[in-house]
N, C-alpha and C positions, 0 to 999 in steps of 0.2 A: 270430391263428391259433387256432382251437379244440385242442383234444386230439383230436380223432378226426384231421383234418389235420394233426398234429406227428406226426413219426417218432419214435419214444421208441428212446432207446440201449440196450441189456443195461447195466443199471446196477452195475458192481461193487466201487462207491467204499465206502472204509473207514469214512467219516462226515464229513462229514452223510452219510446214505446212501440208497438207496433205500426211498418210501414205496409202499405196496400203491397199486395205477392204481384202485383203487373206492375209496377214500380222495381220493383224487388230483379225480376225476373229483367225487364229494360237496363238496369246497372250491371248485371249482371253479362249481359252480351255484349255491353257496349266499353265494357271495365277493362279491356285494354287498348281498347282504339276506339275511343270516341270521335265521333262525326270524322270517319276518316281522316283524321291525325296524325295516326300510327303510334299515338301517347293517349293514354287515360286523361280523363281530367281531370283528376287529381295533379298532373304533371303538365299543366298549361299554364300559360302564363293568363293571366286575369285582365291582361290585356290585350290579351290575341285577340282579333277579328270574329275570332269561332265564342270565345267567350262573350265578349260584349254583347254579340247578339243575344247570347242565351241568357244574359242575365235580362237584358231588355224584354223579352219574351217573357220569365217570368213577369217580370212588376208589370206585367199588359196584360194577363192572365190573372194576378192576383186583384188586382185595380177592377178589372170585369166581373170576379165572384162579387168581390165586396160591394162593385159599384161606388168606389172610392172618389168624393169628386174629384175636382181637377187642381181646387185652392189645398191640397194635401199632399204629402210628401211622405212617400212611403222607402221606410228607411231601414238597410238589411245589417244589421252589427252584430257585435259577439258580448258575451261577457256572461246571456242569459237574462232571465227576468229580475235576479236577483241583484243585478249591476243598475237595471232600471230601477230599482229602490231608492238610490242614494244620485244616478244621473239624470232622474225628471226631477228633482228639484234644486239641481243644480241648475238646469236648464229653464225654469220656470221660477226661479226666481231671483231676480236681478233686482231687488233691495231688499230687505230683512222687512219678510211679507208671515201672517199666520197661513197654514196651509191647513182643509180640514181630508178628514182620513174617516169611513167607516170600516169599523174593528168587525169582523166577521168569523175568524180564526186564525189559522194557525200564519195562511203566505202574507195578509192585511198586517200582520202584528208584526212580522219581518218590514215590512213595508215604512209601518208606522216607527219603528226604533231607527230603521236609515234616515229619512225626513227629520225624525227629530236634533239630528245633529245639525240641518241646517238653515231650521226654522222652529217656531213654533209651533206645534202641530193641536189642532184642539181634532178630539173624537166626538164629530156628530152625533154617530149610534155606534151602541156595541152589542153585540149577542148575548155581551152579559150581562145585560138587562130585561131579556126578554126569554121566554122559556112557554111550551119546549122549545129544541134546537130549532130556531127559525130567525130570518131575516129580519130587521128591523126596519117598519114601514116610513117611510117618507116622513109621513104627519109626525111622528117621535124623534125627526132629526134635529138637532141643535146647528144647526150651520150657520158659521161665523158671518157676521156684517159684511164683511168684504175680503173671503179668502183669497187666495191666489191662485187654488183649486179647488175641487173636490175630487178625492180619490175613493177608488173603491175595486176591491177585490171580484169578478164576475163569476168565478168558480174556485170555490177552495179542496183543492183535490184531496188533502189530507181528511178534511171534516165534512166532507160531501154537500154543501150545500152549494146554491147556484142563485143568483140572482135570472128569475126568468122575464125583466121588464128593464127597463132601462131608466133612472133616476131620471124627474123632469125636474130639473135645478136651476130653469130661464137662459137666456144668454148673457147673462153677464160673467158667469162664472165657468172655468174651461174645465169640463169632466173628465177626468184620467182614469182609464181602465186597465188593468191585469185578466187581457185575456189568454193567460197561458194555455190555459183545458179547455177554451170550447170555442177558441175562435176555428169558424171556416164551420164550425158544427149546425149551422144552419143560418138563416139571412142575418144581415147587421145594419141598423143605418146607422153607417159609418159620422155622417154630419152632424148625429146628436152629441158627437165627445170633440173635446180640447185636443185627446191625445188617447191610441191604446196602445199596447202591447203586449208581446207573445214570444216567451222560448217557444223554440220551434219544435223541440221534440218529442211532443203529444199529439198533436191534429197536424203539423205543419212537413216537417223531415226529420231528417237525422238530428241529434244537439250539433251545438257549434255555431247556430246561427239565432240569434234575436228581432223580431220585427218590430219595427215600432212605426203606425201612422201618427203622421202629427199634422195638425192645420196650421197652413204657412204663418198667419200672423202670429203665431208665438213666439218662433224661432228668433224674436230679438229679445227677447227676455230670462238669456243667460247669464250666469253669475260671472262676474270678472275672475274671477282663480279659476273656473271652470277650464281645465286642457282641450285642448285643440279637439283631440281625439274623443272625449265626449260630449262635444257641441253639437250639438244635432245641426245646427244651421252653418257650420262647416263639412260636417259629412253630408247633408242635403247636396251642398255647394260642390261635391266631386261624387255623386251619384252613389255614394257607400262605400266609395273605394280611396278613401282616405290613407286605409294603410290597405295591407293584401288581405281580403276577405277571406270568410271560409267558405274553398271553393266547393268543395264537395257537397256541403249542406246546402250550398246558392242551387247545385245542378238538381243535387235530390228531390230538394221543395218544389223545384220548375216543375219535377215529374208528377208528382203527386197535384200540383194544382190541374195540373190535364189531365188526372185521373177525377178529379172531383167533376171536373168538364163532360171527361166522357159519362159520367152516371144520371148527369142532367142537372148541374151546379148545387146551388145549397139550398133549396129550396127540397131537392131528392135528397139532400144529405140527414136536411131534419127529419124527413120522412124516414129514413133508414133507422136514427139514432130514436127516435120514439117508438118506433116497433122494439126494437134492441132491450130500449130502460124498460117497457113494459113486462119484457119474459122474465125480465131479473126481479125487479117490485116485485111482480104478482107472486114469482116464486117464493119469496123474503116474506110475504103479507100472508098466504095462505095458510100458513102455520101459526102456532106460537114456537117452533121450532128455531127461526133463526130471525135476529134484533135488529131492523133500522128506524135508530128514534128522533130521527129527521122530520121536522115538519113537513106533509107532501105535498104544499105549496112549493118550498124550498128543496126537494130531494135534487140531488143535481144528474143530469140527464150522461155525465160523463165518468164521475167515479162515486163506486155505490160500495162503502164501508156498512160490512154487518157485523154483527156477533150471531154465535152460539148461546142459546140461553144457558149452557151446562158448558161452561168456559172450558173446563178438563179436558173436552171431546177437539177443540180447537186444533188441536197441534194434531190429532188425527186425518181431520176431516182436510189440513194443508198436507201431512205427508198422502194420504189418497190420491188428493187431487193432483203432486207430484208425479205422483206414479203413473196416472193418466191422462198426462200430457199437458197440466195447465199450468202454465207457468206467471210467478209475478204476482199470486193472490195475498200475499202475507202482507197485514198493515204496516203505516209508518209505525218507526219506531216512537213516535211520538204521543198514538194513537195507540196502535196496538189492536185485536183484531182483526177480521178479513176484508181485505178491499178488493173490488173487480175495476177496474179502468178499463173503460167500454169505448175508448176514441174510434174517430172516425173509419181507422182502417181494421177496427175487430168487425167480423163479419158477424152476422146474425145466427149463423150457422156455429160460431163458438160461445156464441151469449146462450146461444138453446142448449148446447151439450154441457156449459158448466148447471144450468138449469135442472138439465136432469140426471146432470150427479149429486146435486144439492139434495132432488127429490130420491133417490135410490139414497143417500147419505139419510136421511131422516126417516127411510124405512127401515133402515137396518139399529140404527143406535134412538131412534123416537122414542 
């Protein structure tokens, strides 16, 4: 069945997640002969001619959204965000250093239990200090004398909140980010952080692939037991291609950063993604019908967790939306409840139709 015969559902899965349909539709033509080959890429070797360029391509394209400076190394691995947990502070700290962590939810608290195995780890701020659900401001951080970082969660997709400012923590200390959900979601200056990272398969491509920039002078502040293969400043050292990447998710992510290109970089993207969160809020806000009790300083721009105020109705209101096309809205299992993940390739046009089945949902059962 082609793509123009396939029904495509409103994609509103948390990740892997939806990829832009001209991306989609580019893989699709080119899925058995790419660049004239006569082989897919998936079937090239990573060091062909045809490859290198294309991976060059990307990181010159993704360096140009972010505007990456040039003292940073932008570095394409696998493992996930969750392997960054336990390999930035393997890589950042090369003597038994304290490191500080702010606790936000659910990905910060995975974060903070890998760290602690090999460091001290003090928590600045935690959410569980402060109420309602909201971020804890700077002036209430406890941060250590002289940490080794400061980490910090930027969008916790499971508990929807979003840091929308960027911690000013001075330059002495190198700031680590987890932007898995909302990098590429609209400008970054890249120079305020030590170090960020990102699975890729939210805003970025397919899963399979992990980004992490990092600013060169850290890379010698690895742990001696630290393996070859998660040394950031040996995989710098052979361009990412230490062992055999994952190629498909390298070509993926190429396409979609020239799709981010063509809609008029990230500055159109934030534009896109705050029209997007506004239909969803305003829909969620206009009743007492359905619950987000997120502070809306903190509401995060990329996954918006509601409830039903009449919980019974919950497992209706997902088999409905089932039924009509929307797929991916059922919370974590951790959470529980409905979540929408609104990334950068849900179109506006699926953010309004779950809008107005939420409203047709609350005339019917209101």
């Amino acid at each position: 069945m082609t793509m123009e015969m396939a029904k495509r559902a409103y994609n509103f899965s948390a990740g892997p997640a939806a990829l832009p349909e001209p991306v989609l539709a580019q893989i699709q033509t080119e899925l058995l002969n790419w660049r004239e080959t006569g082989a897919s890429v998936m079937e090239v070797s990573h060091r062909s001619p045809d490859f290198v360029e294309m991976a060059e391509q990307m990181s010159r394209d993704l360096r140009d959204l972010l505007g990456v400076p040039e003292h940073y190394r932008i570095l394409f691995l696998q493992g996930g965000g969750a392997q960054q947990f336990s390999q930035i502070p393997m890589n950042l700290l090369h003597e038994p250093r304290i490191c500080d962590y702010i606790d936000t939810g659910h990905w910060s608290r995975k974060a903070i239990d890998a760290a602690g195995r090999y460091a001290e780890v003090n928590i600045a701020a935690s959410i569980r200090d402060v109420a309602p659900q909201s971020i804890p401001r700077e002036p209430e951080w406890r941060i250590s004398a002289a940490p080794a970082y400061l980490h910090y969660t930027a969008n916790e997709t499971i508990d929807g909140l979003e840091f929308h400012w960027i911690p000013d923590i001075g330059d002495e200390i190198p700031l680590v980010a987890d932007f898995s959900a909302n990098i590429l979601s609209g400008p970054l200056d890249v120079s305020r952080f030590g170090l960020i990272y990102a699975g890729a398969q939210k805003n970025i491509g397919p899963s399979g692939m992990t980004l992490v920039i990092v600013r060169e002078d850290l890379l010698g502040r690895v742990h001696p037991y630290c393996p070859d293969i998660l040394n950031y400043g040996v995989i710098a050292e052979h361009d990412s291609m230490y062992n055999t990447p994952a190629t498909f998710a390298w070509y993926a992510s190429g396409l979609v950063f020239q799709w981010i290109r063509s809609l008029g970089g990230l500055e159109a993207m934030r534009a896109r993604n705050l029209r997007k969160k506004d239909i969803l809020y305003n829909q969620i806000d206009r009743s007492g019908f359905y619950v987000n009790d997120i502070s809306h300083a903190d509401r995060s721009h990329m996954n918006v967790p509601f409830r039903l105020c009449d919980q019974t109705l919950e497992k209706v209101f997902l088999d409905g939306a089932a039924e009509q096309g929307f797929l991916g809205l059922k919370g974590h299992r951790a959470k529980g409840g409905i979540r929408a993940s609104i990334y950068n390739a849900v179109s506006e046009d699926a953010v309004t139709a779950l809008a107005g089945y939420m409203a047709e949902f609350e005339q019917r059962h209101g």
